[in-house]
N, C-alpha and C positions, 0 to 999 in steps of 0.2 A: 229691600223688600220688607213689610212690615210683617208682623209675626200675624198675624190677621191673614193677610193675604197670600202667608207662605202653607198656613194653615188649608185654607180652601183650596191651593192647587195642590194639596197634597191629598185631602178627599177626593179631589176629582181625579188625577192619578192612580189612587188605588182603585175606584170604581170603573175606570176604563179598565184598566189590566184586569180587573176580576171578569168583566165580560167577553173578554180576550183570548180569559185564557183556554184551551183545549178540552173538552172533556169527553165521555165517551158517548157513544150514537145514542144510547136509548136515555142522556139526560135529557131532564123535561127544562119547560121555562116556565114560571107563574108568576102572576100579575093579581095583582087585586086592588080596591079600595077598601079603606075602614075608616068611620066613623066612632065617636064615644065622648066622653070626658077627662077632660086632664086637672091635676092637683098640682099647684105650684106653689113655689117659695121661692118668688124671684124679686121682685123690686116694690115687693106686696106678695102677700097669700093668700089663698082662694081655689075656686074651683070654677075651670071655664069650658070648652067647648074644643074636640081636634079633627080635624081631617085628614087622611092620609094615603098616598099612593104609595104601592111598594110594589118589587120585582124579585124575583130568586132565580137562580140559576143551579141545579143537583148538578155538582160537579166534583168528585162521584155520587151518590143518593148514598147514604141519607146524607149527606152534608151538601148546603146549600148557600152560597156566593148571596145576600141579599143586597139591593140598594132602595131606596125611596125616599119620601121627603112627606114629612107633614109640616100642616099650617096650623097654627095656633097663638090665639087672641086671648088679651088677658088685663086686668085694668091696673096700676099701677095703688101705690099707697095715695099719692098724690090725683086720683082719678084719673089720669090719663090713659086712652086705650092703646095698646101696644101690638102689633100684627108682626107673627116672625115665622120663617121657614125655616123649617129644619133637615134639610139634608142629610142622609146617611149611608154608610155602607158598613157591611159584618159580614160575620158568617152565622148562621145556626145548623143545627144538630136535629134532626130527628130521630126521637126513642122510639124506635119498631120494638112491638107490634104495637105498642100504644099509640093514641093520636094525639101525643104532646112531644112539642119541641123546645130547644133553649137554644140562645144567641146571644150574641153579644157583640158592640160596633164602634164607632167612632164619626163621627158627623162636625157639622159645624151650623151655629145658630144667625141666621141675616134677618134686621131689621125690616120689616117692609110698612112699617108702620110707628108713629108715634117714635121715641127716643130709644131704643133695648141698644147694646153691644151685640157687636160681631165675635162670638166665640167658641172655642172651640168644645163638644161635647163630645161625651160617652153614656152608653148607653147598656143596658142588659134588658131580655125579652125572656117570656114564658109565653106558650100559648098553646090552644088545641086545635086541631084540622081535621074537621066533618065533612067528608067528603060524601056528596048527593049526585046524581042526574052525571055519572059519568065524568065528565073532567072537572065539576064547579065544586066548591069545598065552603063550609062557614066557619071563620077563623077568628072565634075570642082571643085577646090576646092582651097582657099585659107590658107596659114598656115606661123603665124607670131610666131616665135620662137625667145623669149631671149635665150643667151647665157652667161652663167656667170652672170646669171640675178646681178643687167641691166646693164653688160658692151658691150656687143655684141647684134647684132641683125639678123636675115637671114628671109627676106619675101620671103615663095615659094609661087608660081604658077603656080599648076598641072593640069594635065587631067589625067582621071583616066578610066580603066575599071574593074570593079568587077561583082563577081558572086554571087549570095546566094543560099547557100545549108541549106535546109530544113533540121531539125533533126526528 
């Protein structure tokens, strides 16, 4: 098995068990999208365009099982347009009473476009959670992801909206 592919069934292993695993009645589940901007230094540098779905699970509150994946386009030195999904899973913290939290995770980068490498990332998150209209929340958030830790780098910069549903 190639380190590549030992790498991805090991993402996907921890993000199965983290939603597996046990926690108590009144944790929530949240879901969201975010969009924004990403800053890279990967095979060129620049500043391009991120999409992202992501999941949590409080298990216990404030600590939170996260998984999601963003997609993100970016042009190479050589002009070449490059499209990759980033997969991930972590955990973060929320600071009560404030509405800021921290995370931090491990994911892995898949080409779905143009030439990029299969590899594996880390990752750390800042962000705040505005919570409006009962369960929906608006969720700026920062997220600095190595790449082939540390040969690559990609700074997003999202806004998000999520919802929490009560178990």
């Amino acid at each position: 098995m190639t380190i590549a592919a030992r790498n991805a069934w090991l993402v996907t292993a921890v993000t199965v068990l983290a939603i597996a695993l046990p926690g108590r009645s009144s944790a929530q589940t949240r879901v969201g999208v975010a969009a924004g901007l990403a800053s890279y230094d990967l095979a060129g540098t620049g500043t391009s365009g991120v999409l992202a779905i992501r999941a949590g699970w409080y298990r216990p509150a404030p600590l939170c099982i996260d998984v999601g994946t963003s997609f993100f386009w970016y042009e190479t030195q050589g002009d070449e347009s490059v499209a990759m999904l980033l997969p991930e899973t972590g955990l973060s913290l929320e600071l009560r009473p404030l509405p800021f939290w921290i995370g931090a995770g491990a994911g892995y980068s898949i080409g779905v476009n143009g030439d990029p490498d299969n590899d594996l990332t880390l990752y750390g998150a800042a962000g705040l959670d505005f919570p409006f209209a009962g369960s929906w929340a608006v969720r700026p958030e920062v997220r600095i992801r190595s790449v082939d830790p540390w040969i690559g780098a990609i700074a997003e910069f999202t806004i998000g909206i999520a919802r929490a549903i009560p178990r």
